[in-house]
C-alpha positions in Angstrom: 94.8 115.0 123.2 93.0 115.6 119.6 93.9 118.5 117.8 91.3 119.4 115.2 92.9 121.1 112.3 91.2 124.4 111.2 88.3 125.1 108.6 90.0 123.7 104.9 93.1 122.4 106.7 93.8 118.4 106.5 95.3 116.1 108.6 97.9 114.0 106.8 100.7 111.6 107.7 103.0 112.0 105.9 102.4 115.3 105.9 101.1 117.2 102.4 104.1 118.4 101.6 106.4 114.8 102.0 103.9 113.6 99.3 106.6 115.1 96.6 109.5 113.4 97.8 107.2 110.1 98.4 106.4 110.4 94.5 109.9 110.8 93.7 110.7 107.7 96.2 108.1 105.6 94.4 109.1 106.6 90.9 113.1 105.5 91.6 112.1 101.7 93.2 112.3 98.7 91.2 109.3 97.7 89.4 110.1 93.8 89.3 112.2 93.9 85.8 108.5 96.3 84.1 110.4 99.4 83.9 108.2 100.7 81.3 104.9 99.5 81.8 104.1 102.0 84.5 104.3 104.8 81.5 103.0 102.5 79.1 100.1 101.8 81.6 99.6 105.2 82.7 99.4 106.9 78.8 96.8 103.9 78.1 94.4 104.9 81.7 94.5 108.5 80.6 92.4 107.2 77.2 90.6 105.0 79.3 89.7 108.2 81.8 88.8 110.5 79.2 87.1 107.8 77.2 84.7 107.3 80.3 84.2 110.8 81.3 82.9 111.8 78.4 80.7 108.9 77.9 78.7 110.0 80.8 78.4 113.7 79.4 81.2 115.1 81.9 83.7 117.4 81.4 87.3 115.6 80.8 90.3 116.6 82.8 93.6 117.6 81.6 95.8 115.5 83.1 99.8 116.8 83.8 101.7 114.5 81.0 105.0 115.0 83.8 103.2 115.5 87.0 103.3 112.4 89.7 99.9 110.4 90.1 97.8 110.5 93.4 95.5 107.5 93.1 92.3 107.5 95.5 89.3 105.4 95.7 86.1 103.3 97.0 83.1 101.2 95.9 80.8 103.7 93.9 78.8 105.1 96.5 76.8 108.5 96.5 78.9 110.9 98.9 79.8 110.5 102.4 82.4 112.6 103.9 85.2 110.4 103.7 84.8 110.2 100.3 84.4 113.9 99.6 87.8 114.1 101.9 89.4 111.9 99.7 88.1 114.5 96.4 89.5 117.5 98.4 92.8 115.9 99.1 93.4 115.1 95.4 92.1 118.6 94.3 94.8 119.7 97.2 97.5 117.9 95.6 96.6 119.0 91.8 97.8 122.2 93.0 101.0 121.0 94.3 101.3 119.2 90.9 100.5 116.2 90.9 97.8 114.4 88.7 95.1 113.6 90.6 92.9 109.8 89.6 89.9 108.3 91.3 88.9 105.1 91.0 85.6 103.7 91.3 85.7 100.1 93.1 83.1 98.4 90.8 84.5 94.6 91.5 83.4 94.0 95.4 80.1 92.2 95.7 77.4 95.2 96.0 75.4 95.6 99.3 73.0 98.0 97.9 74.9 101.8 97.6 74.4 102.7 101.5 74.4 105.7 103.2 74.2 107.1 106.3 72.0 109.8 106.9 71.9 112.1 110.3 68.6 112.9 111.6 67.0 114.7 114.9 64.1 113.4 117.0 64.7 114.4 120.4 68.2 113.9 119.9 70.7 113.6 117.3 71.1 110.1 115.7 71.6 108.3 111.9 70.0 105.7 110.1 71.7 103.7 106.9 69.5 103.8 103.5 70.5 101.4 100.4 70.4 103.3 97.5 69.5 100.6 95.4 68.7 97.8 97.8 67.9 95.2 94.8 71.3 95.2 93.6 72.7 94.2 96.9 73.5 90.6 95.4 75.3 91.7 92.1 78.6 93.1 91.3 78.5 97.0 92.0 79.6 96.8 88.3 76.6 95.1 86.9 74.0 96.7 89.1 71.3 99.0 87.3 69.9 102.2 88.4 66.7 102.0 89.7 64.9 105.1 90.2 62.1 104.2 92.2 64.8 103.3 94.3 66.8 106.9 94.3 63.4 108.4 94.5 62.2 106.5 97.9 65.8 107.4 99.2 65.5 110.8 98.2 62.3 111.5 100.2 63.3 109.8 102.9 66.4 111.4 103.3 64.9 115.2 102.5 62.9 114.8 105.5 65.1 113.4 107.8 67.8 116.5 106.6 65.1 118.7 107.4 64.7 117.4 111.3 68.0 119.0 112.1 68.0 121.9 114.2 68.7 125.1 112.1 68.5 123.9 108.5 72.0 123.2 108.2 72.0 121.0 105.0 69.9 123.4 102.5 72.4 122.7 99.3 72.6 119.2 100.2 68.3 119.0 100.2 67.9 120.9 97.2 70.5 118.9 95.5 68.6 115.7 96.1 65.0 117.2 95.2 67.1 118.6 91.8 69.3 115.7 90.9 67.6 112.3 92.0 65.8 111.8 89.0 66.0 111.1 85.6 68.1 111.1 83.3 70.8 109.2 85.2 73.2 106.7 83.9 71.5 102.8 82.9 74.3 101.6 85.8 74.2 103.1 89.0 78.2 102.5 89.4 78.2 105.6 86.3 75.3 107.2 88.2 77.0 107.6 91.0 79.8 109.0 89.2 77.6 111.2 88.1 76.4 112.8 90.9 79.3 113.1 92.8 81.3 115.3 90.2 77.9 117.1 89.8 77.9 117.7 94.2 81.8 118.3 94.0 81.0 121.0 91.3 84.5 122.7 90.5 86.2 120.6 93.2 86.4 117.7 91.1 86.9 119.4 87.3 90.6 118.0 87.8 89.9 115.4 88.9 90.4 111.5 86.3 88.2 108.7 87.2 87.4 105.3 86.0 86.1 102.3 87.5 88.0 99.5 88.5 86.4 96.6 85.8 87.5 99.0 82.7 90.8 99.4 84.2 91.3 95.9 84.9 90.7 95.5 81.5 93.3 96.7 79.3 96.4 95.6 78.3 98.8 97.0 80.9 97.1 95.3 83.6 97.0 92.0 82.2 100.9 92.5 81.7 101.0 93.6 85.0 99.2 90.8 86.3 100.9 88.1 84.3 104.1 89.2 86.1 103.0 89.1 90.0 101.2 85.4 88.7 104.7 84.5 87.3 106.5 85.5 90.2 104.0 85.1 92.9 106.2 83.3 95.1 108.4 86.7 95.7 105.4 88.8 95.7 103.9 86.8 98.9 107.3 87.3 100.6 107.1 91.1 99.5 103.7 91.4 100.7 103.8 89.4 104.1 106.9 91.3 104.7 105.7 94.5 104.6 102.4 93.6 106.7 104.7 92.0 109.3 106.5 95.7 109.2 103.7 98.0 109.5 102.0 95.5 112.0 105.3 96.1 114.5 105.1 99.9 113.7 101.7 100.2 114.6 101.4 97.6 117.5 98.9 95.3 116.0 98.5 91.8 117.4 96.1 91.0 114.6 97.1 88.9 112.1 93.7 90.2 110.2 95.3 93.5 109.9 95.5 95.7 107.9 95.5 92.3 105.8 95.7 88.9 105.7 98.8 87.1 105.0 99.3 85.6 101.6 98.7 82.0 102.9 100.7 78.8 101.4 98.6 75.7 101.2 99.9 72.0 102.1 100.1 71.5 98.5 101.8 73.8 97.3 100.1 76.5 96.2 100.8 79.8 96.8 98.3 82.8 97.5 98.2 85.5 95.2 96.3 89.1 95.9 93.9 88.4 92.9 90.3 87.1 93.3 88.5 84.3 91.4 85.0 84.7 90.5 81.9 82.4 89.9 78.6 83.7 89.5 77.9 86.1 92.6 80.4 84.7 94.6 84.6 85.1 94.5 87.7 83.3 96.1 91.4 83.8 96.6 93.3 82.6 93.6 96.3 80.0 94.1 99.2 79.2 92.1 100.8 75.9 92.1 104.1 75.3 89.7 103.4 72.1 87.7 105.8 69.9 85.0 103.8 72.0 82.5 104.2 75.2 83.8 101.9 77.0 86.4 98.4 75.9 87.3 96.0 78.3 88.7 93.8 76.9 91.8 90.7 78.8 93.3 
């Protein structure tokens, strides 16, 4: 039997209010021989969040200097309601106190900013629009926001929100006749930032965000990253270990799911959970121990 929670309840395992005690948990464990980079790191994404908000003419949050960190996220799509369920949660938990951070997944390969849109002809159905269907081969990080683009989306969608049966959608259709247009961010990954803390409104004042690339680019995370290459052979029995786990817990035969294994290769080398790119394309990234050191194999 589903039970459907009531209007601006949530459905959450753990439960809302194990997430303190999780926090706690998290805060206690070992972090691999780093036990002051996560403060380090976290003082050095709050400049990075407030640096970025205000770039794109936002309003910055305050972020609690003591309170726990809920971390959310997804490739930089416009809203769908998974991601506006994901906003709502973290504006949930900001009252409970913790510090609420979205980031923006700007390093997968961009398939053009999709959405799905519900329409009526007869009978319900949806169709899927690209946002910016000539990005679809870059990095959503280096794709540019193309307004004739948003503005063939935003028509196409108006129309189809207006086939539903008793106007249900009238914020959402005058937001896309008000907003669509320019001036917008030059990227669409900031864009879309953009207009999602515009549609959230108050729900996402609290709320820190930055995008993956930045954060991937300062100086904790290449400390961070140094250490799981340095010790990558413990990370892949960490990792495998704990898909093997949650795989017997949730009774799946898979071995696709929820992950791959960290694969060894007949050489040596051992998977690690970073990517290599070249050009438009990207690869695991191996490491193999060497009389010199470590080499690094895509």
């Amino acid at each position: 039997m589903i039970i459907f929670p009531e209007s601006g309840a949530f459905v959450c395992d753990p439960p809302l209010e194990a997430w303190k005690r999780a926090a706690d948990k998290n805060k206690a464990a070992s972090s691999f021989g780093q036990s002051d980079l996560k403060e380090r790191w976290r003082d050095e994404c709050l400049q990075v969040a407030s640096k970025y908000t205000a770039s794109l003419g936002l309003g910055v949050p305050s972020a609690r200097q003591n309170g726990a960190w809920l971390l959310a996220g997804h490739q930089p799509y416009f809203f769908h309601p998974g991601i506006y369920y994901k906003y709502e949660l973290l504006m949930r938990a900001a009252r409970e106190g913790f510090s609420p951070f979205f980031i923006s997944v700007d390093t997968d390969p961009c398939k053009g900013f999709p959405v799905r849109m519900p329409f009526y002809d007869v009978r319900y159905s949806n169709t899927v629009h690209l946002m910016s269907p000539h990005g679809a081969s870059e990095f959503y990080q280096n794709a540019k926001t193309d307004y004739a683009s948003l503005e063939t989306f935003r028509d196409a969608a108006v129309k189809e929100l207006a086939s539903l049966p008793g106007d249900p959608f009238r914020s959402g259709v005058e937001f896309l006749k008000g907003e669509l247009k320019p001036p917008l961010p030059e990227k669409m990954r900031d864009a879309m930032a953009v207009l999602r803390k515009r549609y959230a409104e108050g729900s996402s004042a609290e709320v820190m965000e930055a995008p993956s690339s930045i954060l991937c680019g300062t100086s904790g995370f290449y400390e961070f990253a140094f250490h799981l290459l340095l010790n990558a052979q413990l990370v892949q029995t960490v990792f495998n270990a704990a898909l093997a786990d949650y795989r017997k817990e949730h009774h799946i035969r898979s071995s696709a799911n929820p992950f791959p294994d960290l694969a060894a290769t007949e050489y040596g080398g051992i998977e690690t959970l970073f990517w290599i790119t070249a050009g438009k394309k990207r690869k695991p990234l191996f490491k193999k121990p060497s009389k010199n050191g470590v080499t690094l194999l895509p």
